[in-house]
ChimeraX commands (.cxc) that place a marker at each C-alpha (Angstrom):
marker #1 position 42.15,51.05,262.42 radius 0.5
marker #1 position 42.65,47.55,263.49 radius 0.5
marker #1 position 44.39,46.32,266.76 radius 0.5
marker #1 position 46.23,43.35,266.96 radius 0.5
marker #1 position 47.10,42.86,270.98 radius 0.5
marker #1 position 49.43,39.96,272.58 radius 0.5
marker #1 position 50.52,39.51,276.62 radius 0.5
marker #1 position 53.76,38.60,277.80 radius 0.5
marker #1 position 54.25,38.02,281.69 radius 0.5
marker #1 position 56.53,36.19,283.21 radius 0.5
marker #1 position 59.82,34.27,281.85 radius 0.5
marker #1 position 57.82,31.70,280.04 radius 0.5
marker #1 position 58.66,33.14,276.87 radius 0.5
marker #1 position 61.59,35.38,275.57 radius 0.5
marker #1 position 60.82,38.82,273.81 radius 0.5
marker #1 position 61.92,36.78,270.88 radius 0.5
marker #1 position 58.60,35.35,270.58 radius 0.5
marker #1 position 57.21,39.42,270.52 radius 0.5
marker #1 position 59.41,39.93,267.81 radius 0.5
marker #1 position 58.40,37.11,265.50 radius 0.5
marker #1 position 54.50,37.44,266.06 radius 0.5
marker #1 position 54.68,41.36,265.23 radius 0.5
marker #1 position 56.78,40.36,262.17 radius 0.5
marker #1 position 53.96,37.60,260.79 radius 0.5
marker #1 position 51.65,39.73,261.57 radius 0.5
marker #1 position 53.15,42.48,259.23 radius 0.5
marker #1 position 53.71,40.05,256.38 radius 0.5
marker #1 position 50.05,38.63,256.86 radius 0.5
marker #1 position 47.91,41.56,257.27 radius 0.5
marker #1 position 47.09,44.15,254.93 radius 0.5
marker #1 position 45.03,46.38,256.18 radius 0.5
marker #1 position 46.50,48.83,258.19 radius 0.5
marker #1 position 46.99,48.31,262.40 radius 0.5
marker #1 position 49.01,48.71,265.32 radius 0.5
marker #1 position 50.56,45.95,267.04 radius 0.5
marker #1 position 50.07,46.39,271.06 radius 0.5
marker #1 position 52.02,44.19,273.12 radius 0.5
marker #1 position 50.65,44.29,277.44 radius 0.5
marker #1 position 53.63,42.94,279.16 radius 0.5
marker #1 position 55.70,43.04,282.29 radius 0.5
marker #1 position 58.93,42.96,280.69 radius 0.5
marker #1 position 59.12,45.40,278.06 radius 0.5
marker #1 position 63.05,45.02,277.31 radius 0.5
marker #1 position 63.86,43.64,273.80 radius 0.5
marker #1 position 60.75,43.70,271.73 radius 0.5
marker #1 position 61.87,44.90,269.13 radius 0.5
marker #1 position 60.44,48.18,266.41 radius 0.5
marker #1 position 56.73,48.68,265.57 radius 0.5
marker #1 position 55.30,47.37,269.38 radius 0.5
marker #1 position 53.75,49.51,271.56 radius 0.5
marker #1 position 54.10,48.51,274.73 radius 0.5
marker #1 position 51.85,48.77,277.54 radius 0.5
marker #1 position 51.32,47.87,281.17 radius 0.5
marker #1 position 49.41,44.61,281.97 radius 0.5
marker #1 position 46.41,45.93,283.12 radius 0.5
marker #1 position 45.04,44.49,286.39 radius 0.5
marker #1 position 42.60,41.89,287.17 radius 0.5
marker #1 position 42.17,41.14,290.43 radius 0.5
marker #1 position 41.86,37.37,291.49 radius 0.5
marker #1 position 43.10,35.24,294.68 radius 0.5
marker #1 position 45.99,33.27,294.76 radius 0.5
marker #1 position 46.34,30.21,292.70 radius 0.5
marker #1 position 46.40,28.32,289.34 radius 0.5
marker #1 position 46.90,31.35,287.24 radius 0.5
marker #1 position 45.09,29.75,283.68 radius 0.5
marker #1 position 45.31,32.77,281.81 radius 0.5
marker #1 position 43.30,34.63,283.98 radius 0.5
marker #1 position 45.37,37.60,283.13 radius 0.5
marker #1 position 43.87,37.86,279.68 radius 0.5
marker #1 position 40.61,38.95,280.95 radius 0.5
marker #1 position 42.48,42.56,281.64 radius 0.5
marker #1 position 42.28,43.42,277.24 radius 0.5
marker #1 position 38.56,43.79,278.46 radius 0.5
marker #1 position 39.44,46.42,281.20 radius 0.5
marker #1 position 39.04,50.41,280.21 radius 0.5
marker #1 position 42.68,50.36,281.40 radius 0.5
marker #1 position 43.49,48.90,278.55 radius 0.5
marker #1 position 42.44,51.77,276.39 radius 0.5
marker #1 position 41.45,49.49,273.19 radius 0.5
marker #1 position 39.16,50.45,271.02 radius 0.5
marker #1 position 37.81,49.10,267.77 radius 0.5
marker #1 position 38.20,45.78,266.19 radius 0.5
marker #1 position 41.02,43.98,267.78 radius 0.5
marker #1 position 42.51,40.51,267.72 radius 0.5
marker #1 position 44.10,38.92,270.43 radius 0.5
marker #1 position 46.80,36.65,269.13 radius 0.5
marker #1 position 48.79,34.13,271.49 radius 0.5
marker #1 position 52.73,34.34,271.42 radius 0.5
marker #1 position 53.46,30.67,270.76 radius 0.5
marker #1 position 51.35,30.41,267.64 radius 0.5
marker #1 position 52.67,30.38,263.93 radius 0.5
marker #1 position 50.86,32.94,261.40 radius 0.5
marker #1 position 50.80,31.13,257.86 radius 0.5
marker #1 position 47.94,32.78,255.86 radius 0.5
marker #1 position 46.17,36.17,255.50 radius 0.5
marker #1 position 45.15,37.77,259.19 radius 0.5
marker #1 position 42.62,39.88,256.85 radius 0.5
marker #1 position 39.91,37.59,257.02 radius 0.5
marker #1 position 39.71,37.54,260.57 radius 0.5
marker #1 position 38.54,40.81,260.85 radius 0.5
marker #1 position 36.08,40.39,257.80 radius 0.5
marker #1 position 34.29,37.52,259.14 radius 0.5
marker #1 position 30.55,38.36,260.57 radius 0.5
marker #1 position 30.63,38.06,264.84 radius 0.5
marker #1 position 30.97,40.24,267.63 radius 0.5
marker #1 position 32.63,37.61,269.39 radius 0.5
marker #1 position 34.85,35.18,267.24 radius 0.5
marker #1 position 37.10,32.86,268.92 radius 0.5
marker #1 position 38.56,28.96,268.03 radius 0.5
marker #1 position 36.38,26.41,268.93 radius 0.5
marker #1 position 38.09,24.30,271.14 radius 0.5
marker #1 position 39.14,20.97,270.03 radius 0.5
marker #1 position 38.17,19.45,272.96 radius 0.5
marker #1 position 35.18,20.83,274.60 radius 0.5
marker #1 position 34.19,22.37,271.38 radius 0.5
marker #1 position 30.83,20.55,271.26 radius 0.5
marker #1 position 29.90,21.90,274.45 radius 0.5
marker #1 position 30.25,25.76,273.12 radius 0.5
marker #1 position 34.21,26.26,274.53 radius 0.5
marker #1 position 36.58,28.23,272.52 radius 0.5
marker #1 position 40.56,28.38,272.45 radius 0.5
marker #1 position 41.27,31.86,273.40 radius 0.5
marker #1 position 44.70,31.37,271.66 radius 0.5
marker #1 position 42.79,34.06,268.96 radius 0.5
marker #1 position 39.93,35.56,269.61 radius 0.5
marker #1 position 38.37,38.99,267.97 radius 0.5
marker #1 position 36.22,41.32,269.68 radius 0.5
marker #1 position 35.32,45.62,269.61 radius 0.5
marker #1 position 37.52,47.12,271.56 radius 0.5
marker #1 position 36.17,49.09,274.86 radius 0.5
marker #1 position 32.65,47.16,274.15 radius 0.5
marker #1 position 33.00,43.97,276.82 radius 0.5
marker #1 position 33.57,45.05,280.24 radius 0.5
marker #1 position 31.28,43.34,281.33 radius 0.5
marker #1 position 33.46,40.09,280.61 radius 0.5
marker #1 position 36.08,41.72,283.35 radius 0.5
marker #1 position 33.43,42.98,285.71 radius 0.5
marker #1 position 31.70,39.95,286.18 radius 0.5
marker #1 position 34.69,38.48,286.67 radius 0.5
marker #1 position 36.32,40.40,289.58 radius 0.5
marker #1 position 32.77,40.15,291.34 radius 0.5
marker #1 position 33.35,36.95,292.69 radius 0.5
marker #1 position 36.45,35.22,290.99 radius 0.5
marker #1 position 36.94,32.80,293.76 radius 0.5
marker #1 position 33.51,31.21,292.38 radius 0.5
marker #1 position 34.15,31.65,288.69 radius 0.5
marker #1 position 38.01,30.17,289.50 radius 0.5
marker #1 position 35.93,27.09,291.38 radius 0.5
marker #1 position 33.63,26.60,288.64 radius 0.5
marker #1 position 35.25,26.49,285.29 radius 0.5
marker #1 position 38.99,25.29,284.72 radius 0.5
marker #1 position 40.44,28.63,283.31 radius 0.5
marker #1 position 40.10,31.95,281.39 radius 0.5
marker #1 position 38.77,30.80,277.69 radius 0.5
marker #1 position 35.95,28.59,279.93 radius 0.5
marker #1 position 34.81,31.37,281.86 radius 0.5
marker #1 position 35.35,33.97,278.06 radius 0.5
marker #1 position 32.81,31.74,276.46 radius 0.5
marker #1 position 30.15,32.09,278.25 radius 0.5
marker #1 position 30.39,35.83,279.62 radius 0.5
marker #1 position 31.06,36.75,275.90 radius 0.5
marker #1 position 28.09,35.12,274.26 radius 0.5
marker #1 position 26.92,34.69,272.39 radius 0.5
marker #1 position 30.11,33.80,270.77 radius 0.5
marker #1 position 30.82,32.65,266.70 radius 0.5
marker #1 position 33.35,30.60,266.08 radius 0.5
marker #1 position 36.25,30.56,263.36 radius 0.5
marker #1 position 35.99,28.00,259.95 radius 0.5
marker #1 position 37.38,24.82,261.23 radius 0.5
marker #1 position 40.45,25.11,258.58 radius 0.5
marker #1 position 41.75,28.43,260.14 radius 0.5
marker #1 position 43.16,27.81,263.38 radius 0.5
marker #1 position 44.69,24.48,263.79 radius 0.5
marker #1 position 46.40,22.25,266.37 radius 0.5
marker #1 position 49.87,21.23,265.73 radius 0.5
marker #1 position 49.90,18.72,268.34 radius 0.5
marker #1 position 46.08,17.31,267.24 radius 0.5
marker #1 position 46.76,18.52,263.71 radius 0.5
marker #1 position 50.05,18.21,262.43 radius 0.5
marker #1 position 52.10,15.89,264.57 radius 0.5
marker #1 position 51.52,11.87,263.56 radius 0.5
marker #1 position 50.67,9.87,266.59 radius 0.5
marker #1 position 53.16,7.22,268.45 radius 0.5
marker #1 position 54.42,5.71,267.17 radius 0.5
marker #1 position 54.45,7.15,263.97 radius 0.5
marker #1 position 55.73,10.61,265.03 radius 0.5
marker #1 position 59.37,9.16,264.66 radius 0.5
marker #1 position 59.79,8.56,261.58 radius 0.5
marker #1 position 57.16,10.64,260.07 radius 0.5
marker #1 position 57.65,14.37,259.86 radius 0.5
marker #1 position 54.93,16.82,261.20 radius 0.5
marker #1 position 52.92,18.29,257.81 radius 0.5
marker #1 position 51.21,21.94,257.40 radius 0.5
marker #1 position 47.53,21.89,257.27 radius 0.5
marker #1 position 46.45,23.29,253.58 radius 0.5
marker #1 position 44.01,25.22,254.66 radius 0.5
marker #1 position 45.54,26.58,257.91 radius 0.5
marker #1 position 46.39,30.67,258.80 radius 0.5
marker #1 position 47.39,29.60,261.64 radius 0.5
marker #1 position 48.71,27.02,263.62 radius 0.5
marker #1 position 48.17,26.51,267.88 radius 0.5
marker #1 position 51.05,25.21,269.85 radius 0.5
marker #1 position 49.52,24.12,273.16 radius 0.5
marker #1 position 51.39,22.22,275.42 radius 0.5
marker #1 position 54.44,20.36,273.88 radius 0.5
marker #1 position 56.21,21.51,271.86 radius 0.5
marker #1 position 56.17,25.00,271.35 radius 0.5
marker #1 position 57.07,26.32,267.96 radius 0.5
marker #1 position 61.40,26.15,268.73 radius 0.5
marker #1 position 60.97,22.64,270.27 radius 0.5
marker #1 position 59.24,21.55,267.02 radius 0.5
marker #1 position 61.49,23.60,264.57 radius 0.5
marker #1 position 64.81,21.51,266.14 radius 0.5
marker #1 position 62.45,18.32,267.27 radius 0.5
marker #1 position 62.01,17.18,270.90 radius 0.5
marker #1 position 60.96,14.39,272.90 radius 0.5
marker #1 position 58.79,14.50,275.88 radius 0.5
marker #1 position 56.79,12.32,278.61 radius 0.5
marker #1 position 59.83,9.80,278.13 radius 0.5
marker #1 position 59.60,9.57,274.59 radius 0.5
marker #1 position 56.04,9.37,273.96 radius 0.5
marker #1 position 55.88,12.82,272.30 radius 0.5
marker #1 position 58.18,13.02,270.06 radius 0.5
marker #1 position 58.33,15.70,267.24 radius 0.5
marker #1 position 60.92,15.16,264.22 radius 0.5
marker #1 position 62.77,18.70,263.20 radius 0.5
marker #1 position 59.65,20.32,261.35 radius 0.5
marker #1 position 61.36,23.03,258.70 radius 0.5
marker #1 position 57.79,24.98,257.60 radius 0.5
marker #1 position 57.49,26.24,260.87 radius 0.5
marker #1 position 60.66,28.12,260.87 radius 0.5
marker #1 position 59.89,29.14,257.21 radius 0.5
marker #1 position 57.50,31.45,258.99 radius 0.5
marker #1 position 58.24,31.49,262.54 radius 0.5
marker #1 position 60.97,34.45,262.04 radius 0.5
marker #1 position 61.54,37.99,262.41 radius 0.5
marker link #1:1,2 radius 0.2
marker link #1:2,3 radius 0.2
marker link #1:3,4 radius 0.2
marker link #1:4,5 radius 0.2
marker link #1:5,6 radius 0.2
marker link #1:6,7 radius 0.2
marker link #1:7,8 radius 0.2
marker link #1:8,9 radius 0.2
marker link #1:9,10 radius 0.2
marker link #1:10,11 radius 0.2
marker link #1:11,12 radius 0.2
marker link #1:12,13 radius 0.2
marker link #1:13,14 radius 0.2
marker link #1:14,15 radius 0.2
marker link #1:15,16 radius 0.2
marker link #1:16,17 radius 0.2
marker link #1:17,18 radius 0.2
marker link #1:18,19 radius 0.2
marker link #1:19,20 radius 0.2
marker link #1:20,21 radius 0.2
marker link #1:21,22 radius 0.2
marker link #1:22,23 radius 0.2
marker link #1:23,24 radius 0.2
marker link #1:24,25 radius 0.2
marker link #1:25,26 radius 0.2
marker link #1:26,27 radius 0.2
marker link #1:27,28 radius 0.2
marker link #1:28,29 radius 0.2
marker link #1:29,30 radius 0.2
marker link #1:30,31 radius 0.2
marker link #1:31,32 radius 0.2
marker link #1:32,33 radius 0.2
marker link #1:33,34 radius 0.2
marker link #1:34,35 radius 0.2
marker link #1:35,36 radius 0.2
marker link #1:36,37 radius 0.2
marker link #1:37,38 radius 0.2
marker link #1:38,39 radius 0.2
marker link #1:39,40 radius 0.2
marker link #1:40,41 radius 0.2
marker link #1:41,42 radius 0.2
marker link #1:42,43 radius 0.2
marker link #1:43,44 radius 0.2
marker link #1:44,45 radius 0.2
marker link #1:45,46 radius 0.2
marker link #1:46,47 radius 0.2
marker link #1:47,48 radius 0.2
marker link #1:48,49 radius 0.2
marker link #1:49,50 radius 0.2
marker link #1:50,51 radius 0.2
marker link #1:51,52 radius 0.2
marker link #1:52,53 radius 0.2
marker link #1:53,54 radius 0.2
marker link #1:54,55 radius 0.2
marker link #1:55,56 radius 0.2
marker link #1:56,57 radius 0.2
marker link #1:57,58 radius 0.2
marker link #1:58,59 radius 0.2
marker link #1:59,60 radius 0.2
marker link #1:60,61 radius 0.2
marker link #1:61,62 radius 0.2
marker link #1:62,63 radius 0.2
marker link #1:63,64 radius 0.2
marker link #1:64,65 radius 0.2
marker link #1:65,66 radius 0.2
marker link #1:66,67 radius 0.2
marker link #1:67,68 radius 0.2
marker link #1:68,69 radius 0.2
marker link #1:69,70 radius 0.2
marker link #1:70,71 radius 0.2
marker link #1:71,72 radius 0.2
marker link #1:72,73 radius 0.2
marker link #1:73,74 radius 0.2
marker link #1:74,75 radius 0.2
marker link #1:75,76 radius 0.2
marker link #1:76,77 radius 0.2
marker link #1:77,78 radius 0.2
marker link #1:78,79 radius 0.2
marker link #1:79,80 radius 0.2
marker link #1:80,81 radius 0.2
marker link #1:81,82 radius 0.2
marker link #1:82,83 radius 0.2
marker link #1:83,84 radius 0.2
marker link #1:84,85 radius 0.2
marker link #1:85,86 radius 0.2
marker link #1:86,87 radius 0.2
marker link #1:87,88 radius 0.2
marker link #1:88,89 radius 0.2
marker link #1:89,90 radius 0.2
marker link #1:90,91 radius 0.2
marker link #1:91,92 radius 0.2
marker link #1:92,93 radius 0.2
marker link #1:93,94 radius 0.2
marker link #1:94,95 radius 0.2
marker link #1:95,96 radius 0.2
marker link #1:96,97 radius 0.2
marker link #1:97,98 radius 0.2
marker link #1:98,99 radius 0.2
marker link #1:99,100 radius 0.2
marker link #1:100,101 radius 0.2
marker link #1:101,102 radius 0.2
marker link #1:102,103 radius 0.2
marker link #1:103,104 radius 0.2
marker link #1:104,105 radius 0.2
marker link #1:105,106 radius 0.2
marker link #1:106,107 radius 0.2
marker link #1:107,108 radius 0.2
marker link #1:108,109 radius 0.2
marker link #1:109,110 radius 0.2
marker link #1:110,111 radius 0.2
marker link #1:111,112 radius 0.2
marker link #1:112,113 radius 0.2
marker link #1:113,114 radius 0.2
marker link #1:114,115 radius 0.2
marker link #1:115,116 radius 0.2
marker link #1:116,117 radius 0.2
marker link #1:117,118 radius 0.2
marker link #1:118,119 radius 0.2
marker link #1:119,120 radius 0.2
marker link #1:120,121 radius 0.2
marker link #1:121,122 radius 0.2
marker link #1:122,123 radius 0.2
marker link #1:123,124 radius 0.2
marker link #1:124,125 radius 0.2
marker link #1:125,126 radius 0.2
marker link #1:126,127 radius 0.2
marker link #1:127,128 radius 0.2
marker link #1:128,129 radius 0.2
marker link #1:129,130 radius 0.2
marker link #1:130,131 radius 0.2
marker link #1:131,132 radius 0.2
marker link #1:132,133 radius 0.2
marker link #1:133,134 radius 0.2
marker link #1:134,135 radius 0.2
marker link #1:135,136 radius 0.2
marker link #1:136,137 radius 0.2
marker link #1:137,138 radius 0.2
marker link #1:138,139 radius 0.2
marker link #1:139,140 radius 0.2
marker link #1:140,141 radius 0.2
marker link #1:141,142 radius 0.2
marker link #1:142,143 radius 0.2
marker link #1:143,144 radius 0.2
marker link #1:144,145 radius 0.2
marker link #1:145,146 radius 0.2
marker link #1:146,147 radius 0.2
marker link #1:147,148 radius 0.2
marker link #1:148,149 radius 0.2
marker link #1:149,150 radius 0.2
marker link #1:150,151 radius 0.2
marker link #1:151,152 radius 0.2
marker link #1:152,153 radius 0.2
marker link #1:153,154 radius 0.2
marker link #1:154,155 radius 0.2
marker link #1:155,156 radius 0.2
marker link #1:156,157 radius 0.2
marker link #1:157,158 radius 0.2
marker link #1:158,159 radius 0.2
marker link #1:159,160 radius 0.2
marker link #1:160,161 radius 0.2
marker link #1:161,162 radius 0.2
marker link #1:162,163 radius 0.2
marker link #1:163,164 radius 0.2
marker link #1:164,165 radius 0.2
marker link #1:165,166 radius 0.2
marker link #1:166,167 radius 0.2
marker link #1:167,168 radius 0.2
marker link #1:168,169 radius 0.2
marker link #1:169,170 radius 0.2
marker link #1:170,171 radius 0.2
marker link #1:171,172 radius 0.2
marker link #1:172,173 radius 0.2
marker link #1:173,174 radius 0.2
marker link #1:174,175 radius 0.2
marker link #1:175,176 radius 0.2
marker link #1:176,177 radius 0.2
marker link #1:177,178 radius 0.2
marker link #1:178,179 radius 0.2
marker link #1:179,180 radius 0.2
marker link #1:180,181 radius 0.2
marker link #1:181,182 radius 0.2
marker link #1:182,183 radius 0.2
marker link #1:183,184 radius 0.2
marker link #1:184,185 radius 0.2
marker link #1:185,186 radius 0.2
marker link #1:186,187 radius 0.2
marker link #1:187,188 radius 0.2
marker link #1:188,189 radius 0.2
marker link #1:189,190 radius 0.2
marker link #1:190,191 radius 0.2
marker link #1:191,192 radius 0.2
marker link #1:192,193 radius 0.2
marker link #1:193,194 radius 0.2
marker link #1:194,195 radius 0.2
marker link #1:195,196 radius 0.2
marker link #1:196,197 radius 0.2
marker link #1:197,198 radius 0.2
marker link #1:198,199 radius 0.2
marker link #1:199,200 radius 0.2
marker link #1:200,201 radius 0.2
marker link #1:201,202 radius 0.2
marker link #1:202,203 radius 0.2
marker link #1:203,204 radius 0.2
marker link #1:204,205 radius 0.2
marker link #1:205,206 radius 0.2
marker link #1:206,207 radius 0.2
marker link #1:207,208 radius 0.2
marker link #1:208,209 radius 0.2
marker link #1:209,210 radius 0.2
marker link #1:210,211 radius 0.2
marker link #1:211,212 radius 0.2
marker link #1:212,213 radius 0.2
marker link #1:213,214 radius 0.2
marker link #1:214,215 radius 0.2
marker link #1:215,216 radius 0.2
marker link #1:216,217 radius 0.2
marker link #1:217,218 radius 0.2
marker link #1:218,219 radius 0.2
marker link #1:219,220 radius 0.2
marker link #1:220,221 radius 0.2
marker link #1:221,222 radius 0.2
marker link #1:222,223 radius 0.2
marker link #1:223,224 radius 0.2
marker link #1:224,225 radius 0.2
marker link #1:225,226 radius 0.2
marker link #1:226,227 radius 0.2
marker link #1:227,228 radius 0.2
marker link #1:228,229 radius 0.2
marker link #1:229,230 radius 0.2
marker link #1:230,231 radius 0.2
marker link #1:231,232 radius 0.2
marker link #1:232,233 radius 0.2
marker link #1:233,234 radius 0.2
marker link #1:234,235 radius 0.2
marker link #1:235,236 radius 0.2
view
């Protein structure tokens, strides 16, 4: 069976945001799964989750970067099997079947920065469940060094996980690199889905309800008109 997996720590984002991912998820996969949510907070997350206990990963104290991500890869987590890790500010718009079709023992987003120097986007990523500890072990050997080395978690994931494949191009997209039209054209242009896309990224600003109602941000420079297609499948 497959495994789709999520993390919510913290009050960065409501259990709302749970909700709505399990509830894409169930429209856009087929095959069937269980939805495993490691959080924190377990209060509000709605039918059909099962929740579980971050697991730990051990690292000193600063910029946190996703660092707790590395713990899917810990035998405390208990996963086994294929299993996608899926973000909680994303937007599902496709099929989720082809994700666990596609060849790779490693698949993540290449990143749409660094992507030409082998970095992925952990915001999904695909690996056998119970079959990478190594990623966590090497980790918590000396994270101070790994933490002074690379800038965060999906860094460090694609090279202790290689050799990694990545995704088509069209599947995972950027809203904010993708979708949004540049200043000063995001004002009076509205933000358009991708063709192609089964999913879209929200990194940074906005996040999926900032672009639904439209926002502004670094004194108007961002700006995002109200974008209706997200909420079309951004709902429980």
């Amino acid at each position: 069976m497959a495994t789709i997996v999520c993390m919510k720590w913290g009050t960065k984002y409501g259990p709302e945001y749970v909700r709505r991912l399990r509830a894409m998820v169930q429209r856009q996969l087929v095959r069937p799964h269980r939805f495993v949510c490691f959080t924190d907070q377990a209060a509000g997350l709605g039918d059909g989750v099962e929740v579980r206990p971050l697991p730990a990963v051990k690292f000193p104290p600063g910029p946190e970067r996703g660092w707790l991500k590395l713990g899917v890869f810990s035998p405390e987590a208990g996963l086994s099997g294929p299993t996608l890790f899926l973000d909680l500010d994303l937007v599902v718009m496709g099929p989720l079947d082809p994700f666990f079709e596609h060849p790779g023992k490693f698949c993540i987003i290449r990143d749409w920065l660094r992507g030409d120097r082998g970095v992925g986007n952990s915001s999904v990523f695909r690996f056998e469940g119970g079959q990478h500890e190594n990623v966590l072990r090497q980790f918590e050997a000396d994270p101070a060094a790994v933490m002074g080395r690379v800038r965060n978690e999906q860094e460090y994931l694609s090279e202790a996980a290689a050799p990694v494949t990545f995704w088509p191009g069209t599947w995972c997209c950027s809203f904010k690199r993708h979708c949004l039209p540049k200043f000063p054209r995001c004002y009076w242009q509205t933000p358009q889905a991708p063709a192609d896309a089964k999913i879209v990224v929200f990194h940074g600003f906005p996040k999926p309800e900032e672009a639904v109602r439209g926002a502004s941000h670094k004194f108007g420079l961002r700006h995002t008109k109200p974008t209706p297609w997200i909420a079309t499948h951004w709902r429980e």
